[in-house]
ChimeraX commands (.cxc) that place a marker at each C-alpha (Angstrom):
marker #1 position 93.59,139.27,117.32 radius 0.5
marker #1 position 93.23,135.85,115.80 radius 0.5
marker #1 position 97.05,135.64,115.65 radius 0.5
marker #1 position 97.02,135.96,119.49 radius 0.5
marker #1 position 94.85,133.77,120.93 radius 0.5
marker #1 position 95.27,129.43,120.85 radius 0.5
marker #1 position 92.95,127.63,118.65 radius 0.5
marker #1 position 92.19,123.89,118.65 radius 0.5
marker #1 position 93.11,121.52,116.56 radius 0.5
marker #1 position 90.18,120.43,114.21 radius 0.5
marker #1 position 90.44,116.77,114.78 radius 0.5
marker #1 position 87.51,115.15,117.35 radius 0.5
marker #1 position 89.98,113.48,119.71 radius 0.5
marker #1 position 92.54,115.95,120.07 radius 0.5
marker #1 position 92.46,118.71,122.78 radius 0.5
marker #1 position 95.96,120.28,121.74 radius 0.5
marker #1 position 95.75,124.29,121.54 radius 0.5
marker #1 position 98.04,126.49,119.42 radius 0.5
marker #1 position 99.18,129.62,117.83 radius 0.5
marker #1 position 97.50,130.26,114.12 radius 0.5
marker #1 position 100.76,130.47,112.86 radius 0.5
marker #1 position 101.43,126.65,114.69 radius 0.5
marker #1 position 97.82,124.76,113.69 radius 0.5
marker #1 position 97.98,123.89,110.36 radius 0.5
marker #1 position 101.96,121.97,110.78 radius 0.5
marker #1 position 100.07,120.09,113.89 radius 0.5
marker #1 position 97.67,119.05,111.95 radius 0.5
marker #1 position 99.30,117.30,109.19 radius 0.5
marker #1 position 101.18,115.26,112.16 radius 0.5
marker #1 position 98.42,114.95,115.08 radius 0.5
marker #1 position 97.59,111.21,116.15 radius 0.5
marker #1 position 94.16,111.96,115.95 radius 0.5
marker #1 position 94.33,112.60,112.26 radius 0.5
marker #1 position 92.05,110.85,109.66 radius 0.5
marker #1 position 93.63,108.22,107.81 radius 0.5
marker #1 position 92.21,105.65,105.11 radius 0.5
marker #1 position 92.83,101.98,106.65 radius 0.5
marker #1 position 95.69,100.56,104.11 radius 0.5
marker #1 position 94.00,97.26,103.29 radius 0.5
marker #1 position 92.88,98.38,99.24 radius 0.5
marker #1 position 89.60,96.64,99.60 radius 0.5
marker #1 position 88.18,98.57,103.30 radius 0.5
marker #1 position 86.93,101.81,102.80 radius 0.5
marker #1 position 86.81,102.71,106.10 radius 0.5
marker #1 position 88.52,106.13,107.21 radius 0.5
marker #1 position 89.44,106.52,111.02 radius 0.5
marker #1 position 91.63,108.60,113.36 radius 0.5
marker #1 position 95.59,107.11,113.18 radius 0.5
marker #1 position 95.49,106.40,117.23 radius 0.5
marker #1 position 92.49,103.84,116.19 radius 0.5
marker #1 position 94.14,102.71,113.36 radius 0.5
marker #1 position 95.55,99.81,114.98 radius 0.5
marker #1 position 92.27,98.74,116.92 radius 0.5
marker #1 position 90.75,98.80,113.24 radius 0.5
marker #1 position 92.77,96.54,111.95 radius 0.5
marker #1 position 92.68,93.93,114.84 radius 0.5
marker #1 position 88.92,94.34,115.13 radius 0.5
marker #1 position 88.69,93.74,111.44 radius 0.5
marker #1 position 89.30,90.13,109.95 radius 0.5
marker #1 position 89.26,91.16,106.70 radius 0.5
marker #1 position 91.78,93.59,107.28 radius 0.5
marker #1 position 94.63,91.86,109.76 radius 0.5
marker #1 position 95.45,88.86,110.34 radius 0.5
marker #1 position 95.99,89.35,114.34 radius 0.5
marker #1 position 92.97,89.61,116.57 radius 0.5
marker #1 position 94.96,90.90,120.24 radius 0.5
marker #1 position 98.07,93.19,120.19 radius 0.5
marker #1 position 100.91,93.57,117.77 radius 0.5
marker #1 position 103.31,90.86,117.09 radius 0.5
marker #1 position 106.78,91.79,118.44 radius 0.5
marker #1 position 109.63,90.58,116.77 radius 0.5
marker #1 position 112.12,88.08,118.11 radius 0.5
marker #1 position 115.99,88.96,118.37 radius 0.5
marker #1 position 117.50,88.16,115.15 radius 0.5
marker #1 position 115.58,88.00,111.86 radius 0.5
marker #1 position 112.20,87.58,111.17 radius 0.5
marker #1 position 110.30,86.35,107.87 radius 0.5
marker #1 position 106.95,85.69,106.71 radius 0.5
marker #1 position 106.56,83.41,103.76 radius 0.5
marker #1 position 104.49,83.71,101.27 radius 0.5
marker #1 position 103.89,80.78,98.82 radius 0.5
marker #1 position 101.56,80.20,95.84 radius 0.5
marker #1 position 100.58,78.09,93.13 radius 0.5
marker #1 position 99.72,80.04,89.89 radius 0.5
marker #1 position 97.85,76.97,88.42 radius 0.5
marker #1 position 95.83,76.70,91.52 radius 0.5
marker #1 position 95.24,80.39,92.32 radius 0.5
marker #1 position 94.43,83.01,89.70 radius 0.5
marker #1 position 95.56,86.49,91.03 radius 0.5
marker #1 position 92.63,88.14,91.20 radius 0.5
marker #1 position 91.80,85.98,94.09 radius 0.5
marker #1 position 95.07,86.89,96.23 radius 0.5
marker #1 position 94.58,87.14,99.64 radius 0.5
marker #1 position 97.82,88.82,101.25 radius 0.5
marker #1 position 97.24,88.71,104.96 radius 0.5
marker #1 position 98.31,91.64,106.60 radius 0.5
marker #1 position 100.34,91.32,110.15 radius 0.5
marker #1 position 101.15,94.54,112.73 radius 0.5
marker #1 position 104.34,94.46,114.62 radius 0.5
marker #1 position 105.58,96.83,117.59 radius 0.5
marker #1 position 109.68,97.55,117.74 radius 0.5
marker #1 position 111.27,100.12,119.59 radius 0.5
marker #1 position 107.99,101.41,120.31 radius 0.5
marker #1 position 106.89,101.98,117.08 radius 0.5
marker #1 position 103.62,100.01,115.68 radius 0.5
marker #1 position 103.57,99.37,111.86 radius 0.5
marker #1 position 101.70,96.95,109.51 radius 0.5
marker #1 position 103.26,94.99,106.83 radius 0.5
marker #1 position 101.61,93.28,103.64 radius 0.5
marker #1 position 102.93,92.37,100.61 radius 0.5
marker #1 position 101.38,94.17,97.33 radius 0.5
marker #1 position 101.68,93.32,92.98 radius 0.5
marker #1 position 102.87,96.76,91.44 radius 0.5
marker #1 position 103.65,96.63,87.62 radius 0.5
marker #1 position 104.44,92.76,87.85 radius 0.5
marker #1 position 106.82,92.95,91.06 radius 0.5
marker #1 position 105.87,91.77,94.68 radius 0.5
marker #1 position 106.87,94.37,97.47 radius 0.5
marker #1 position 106.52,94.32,100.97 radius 0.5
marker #1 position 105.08,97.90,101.90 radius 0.5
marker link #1:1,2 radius 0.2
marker link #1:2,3 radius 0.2
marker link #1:3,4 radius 0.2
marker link #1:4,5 radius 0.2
marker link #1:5,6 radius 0.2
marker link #1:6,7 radius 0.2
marker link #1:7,8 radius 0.2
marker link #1:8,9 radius 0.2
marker link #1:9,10 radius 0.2
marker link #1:10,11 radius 0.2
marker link #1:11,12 radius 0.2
marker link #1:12,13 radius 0.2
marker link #1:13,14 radius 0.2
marker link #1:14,15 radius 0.2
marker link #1:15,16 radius 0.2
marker link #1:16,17 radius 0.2
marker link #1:17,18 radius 0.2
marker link #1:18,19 radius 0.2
marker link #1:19,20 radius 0.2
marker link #1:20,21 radius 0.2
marker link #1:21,22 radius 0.2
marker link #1:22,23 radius 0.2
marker link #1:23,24 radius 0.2
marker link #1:24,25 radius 0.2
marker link #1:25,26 radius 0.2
marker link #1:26,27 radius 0.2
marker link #1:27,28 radius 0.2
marker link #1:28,29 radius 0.2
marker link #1:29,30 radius 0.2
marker link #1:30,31 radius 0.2
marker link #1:31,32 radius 0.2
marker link #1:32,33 radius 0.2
marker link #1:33,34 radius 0.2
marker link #1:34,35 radius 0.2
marker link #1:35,36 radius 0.2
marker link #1:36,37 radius 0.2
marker link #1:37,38 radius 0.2
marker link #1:38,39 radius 0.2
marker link #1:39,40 radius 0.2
marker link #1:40,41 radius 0.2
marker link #1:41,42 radius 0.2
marker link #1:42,43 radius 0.2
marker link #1:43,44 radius 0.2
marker link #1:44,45 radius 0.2
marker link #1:45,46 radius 0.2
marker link #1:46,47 radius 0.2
marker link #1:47,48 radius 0.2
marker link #1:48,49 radius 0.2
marker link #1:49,50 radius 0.2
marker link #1:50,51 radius 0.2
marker link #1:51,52 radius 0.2
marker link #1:52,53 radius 0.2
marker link #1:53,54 radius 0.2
marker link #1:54,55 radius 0.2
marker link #1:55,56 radius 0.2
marker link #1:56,57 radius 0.2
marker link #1:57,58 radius 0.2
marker link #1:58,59 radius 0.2
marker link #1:59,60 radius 0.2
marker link #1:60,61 radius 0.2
marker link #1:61,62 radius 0.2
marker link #1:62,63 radius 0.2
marker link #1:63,64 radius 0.2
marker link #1:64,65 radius 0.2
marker link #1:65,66 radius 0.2
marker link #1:66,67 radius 0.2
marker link #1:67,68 radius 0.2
marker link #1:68,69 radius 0.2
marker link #1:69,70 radius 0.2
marker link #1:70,71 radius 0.2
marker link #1:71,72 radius 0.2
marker link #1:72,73 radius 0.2
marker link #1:73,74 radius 0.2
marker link #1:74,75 radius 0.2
marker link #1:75,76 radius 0.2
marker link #1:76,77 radius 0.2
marker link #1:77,78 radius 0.2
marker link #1:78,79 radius 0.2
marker link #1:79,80 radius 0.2
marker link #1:80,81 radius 0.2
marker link #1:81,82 radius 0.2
marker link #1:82,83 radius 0.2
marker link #1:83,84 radius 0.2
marker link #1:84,85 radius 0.2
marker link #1:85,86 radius 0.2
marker link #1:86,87 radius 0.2
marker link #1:87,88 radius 0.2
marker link #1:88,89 radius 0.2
marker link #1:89,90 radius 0.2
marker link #1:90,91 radius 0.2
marker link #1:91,92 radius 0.2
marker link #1:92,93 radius 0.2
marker link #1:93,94 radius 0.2
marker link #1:94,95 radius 0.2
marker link #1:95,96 radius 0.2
marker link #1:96,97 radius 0.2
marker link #1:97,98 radius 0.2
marker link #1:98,99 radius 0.2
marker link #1:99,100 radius 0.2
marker link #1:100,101 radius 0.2
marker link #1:101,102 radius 0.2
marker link #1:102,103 radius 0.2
marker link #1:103,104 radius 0.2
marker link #1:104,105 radius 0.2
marker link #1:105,106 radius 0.2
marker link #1:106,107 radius 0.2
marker link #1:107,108 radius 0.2
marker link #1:108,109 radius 0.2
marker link #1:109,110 radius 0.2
marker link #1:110,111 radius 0.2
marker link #1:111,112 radius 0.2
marker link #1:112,113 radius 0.2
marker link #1:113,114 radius 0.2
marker link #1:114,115 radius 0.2
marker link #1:115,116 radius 0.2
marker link #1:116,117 radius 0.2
marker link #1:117,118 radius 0.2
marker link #1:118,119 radius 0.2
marker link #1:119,120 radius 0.2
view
């Protein structure tokens, strides 16, 4: 019986029904799904559609404060510059920006892994 009949999905904000056999794949790729913000220092855990209001409602977290930054034609950069005599890198601040292209919203910040700086 439990095969046969729709069930919800288990996330607050989500009213999407399906098959037991369906549920668990939705799930692991429903909008409404918890997510940890990406900033290393916020703890805070919210649903991915809110991610984005998070981050622009948080100054610690983002850098913008209204909606996504959409790129120009062409190339974009962000420059980062420091001094390592005036800046010791515990006290790195990378600011974090969100962009929207082709419909897509993503965040982009610049993190220290194993000596090298990447853009994730």
């Amino acid at each position: 019986i439990l095969e046969n009949i729709e069930h919800n999905c288990k996330f607050e904000d989500c009213d999407k029904q399906f098959p037991l056999k369906d549920i668990e794949e939705h799930e692991k790729v429903c909008p409404f799904r918890i997510v940890s913000c990406p900033m290393f220092e916020c703890s805070e855990r919210v649903p991915l559609a809110k991610l984005v209001k998070h981050l622009l409602n948080s100054s610690r977290c983002c850098r913008e404060d209204a909606a996504p930054l959409v790129p120009l034609q062409g190339w974009n950069s962000r420059n980062y510059r420091f001094d390592n005599e005036d800046v010791s890198e515990k006290d790195l601040d990378w600011p974090m920006h969100i962009y929207a292209y082709c419909g897509e919203t993503f965040s982009v910040f610049p993190v220290k892994l194993e000596g090298q700086y990447y853009a994730v």
